[in-house]
C-alpha positions, 0 to 999 in steps of 0.5 A: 500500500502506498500513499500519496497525498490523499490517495492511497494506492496498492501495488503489487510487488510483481508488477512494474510501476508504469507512469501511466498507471500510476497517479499525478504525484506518485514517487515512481522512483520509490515504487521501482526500487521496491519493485527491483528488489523484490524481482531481483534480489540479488541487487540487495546490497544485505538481506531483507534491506529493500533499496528503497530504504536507508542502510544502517550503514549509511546511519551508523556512518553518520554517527562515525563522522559525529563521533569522529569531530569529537575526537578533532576537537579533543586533540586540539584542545589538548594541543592548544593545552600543551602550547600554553605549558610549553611558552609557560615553562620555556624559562626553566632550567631543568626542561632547557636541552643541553648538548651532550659533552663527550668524554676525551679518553686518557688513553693515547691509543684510543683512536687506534683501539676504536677502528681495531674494534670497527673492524673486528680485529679484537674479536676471538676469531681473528685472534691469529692474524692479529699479534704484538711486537715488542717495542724496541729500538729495532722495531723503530729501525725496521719501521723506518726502512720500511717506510723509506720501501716504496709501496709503488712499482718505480721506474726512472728513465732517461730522455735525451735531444738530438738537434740538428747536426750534433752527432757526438756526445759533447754537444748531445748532453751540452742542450739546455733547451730543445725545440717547441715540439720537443718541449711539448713532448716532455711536458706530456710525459707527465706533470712537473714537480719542484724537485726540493719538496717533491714527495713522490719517488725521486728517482735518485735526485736529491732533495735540492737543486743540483740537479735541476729545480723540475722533472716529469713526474708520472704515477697511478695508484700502481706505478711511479715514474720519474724523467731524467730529462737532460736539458733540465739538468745543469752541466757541471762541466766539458765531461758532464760527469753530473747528467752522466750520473744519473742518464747512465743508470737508467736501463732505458732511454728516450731520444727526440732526433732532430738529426737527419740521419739515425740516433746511434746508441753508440754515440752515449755509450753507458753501463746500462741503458739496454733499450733506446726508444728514438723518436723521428718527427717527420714533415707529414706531422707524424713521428717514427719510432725505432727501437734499439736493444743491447740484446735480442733475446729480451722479452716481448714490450709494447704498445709501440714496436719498431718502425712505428707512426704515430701522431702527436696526440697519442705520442706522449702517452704510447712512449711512456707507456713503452718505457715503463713496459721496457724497464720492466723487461730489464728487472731480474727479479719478479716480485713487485714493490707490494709484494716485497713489502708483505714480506719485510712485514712479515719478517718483522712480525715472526722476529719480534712477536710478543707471545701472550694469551688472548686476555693479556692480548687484549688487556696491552690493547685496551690498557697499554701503560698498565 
């Protein structure tokens, strides 16, 4: 039954409610969401919930949101409260924040026991890679060897200008200067480094200027190189006895000739200096390289090979590397400066091992004045 105003109408759930059968005024829409849920049930969204009618969600939703202002309204009440006792309470002493002060170790070895504990050294199990040795003065000596050891593959290499028509000795190592091509190809072996405070490998110089205030200096994390430059060096004299002293010693040269015929190595005749790398600048732009050796039965180096062209741009870089690959075929011995040092380490280490159990291990780590 369904009012309407002052009629009152029966409709049959089954019946679909047409608008011409129904009266003026009816809410059509109420009767077809009765009659939608009677015919379809399966459009109930619960059951025995008719469409027509508010869910109790939808009421239970609206107390929620009610209950949920409230809720609102408390939290920023209490925030306003607690505002108000923070601007009352800002002037006292005991609520100030004090920045925390750090307690300095009277331990001179604090900073080293702090990264032996990061890294885990004083644990149990690395007990065995781990020992002390007893300070003496031949702890002291041996420190100070193998701190002067370098700790990088090293390598000294002579470089020598041949201008035009100087074909003897005298007038080879009397250059105090070369040419602009040949200046620009030694500043490209490396960067200049002032002699009397340079820290790197020296090469044999010492820390002065005797001999010469600059040298090419070259080095990675694995190799340093340093130049022996002839026309950076001062001469001490008709015989040269100063550049020959050094030039002499290295196993490998670098000669830039300008000459028009071919270096001869016969011309600077040393102990050492087994392989000689000379570079030919040619009219095209280009450069020759030709490579002597004392003996033919050295090993294999490159990059570079004998009757090479190269260009301007790579020039610096192959001929360094060249040289330093060389000088490495001269060394007798295998073993690397990392290597060679490891083992001085551990020689050390066997001869002045301190013997002691674990807890007089770590009481001398922990406490070392005790």
């Amino acid at each position: 039954r369904r009012v309407h105003g002052d009629t009152v109408v029966y409709v049959k759930p089954t019946q679909m409610p047409w608008k011409s059968l129904r009266p003026i005024g009816s809410d059509l829409l109420d009767d077809s969401l009765c009659y939608i849920g009677d015919s379809s049930p399966e459009c109930l969204q619960s059951i025995g919930q008719p469409l027509n009618k508010c869910p109790k969600d939808l009421i239970q939703l609206k107390s929620d949101c009610i209950f949920i202002n409230e809720i609102e309204a408390a939290i920023s009440e209490q925030d306003v409260d607690e505002r108000h006792h923070i601007e009352e309470t800002m002037n006292e002493r005991s609520l100030t924040c004090k920045r925390p002060q750090c307690k300095q170790s009277q331990s001179t070895f604090y900073q080293c026991i702090q990264m032996l504990n990061t890294f885990g050294f004083l644990s149990w199990e690395k007990r065995g890679s781990f020992d002390l040795l007893q300070r003496s003065e031949q702890l002291w000596r041996e420190l100070r060897h193998i701190d002067n050891q370098p700790s990088r593959e090293t390598h000294k290499i002579a470089v020598l200008y041949v201008g035009r028509h100087q074909e003897d000795k005298a007038s080879i190592l009397g250059n105090g200067r070369g040419s602009s091509d040949y200046e620009s190809f030694v500043a490209g072996l490396g960067w200049d480094v002032i002699l009397s405070n340079h820290l790197g490998f020296r090469g044999g110089f010492p820390a002065n200027d005797s001999c010469g205030q600059r040298a090419p200096y070259y080095a990675t994390s694995t190799i340093e190189v340093l130049f022996h430059v002839s026309t950076r060096m001062p001469s001490s004299g008709a015989d040269h006895t100063l550049k020959l002293r050094h030039l002499g010693n290295d196993e490998v040269h670098i000669v830039w000739s300008e000459h028009d015929r071919d270096y001869s190595p016969s011309i600077i005749r040393t102990q050492f200096g087994g392989i000689v790398i000379v570079i030919y600048p040619q009219r095209s732009g280009l450069y020759r390289i030709q490579i002597h050796r004392k003996s033919m039965d050295r090993l294999v180096f490159g990059p570079l090979f004998d009757g090479a062209i190269v260009e301007r741009c790579s020039l610096a870089g192959l001929v360094r590397a060249t040289a330093v690959n060389a000088n490495r075929t001269t060394r007798n011995d295998e073993a690397t400066s990392v290597s060679s040092r490891s083992m001085y380490l551990e020689s050390i280490i066997d001869s002045l091992r301190y013997r002691t159990t674990f807890e007089e291990f770590a009481s001398k780590i922990y406490a070392p004045g005790r």
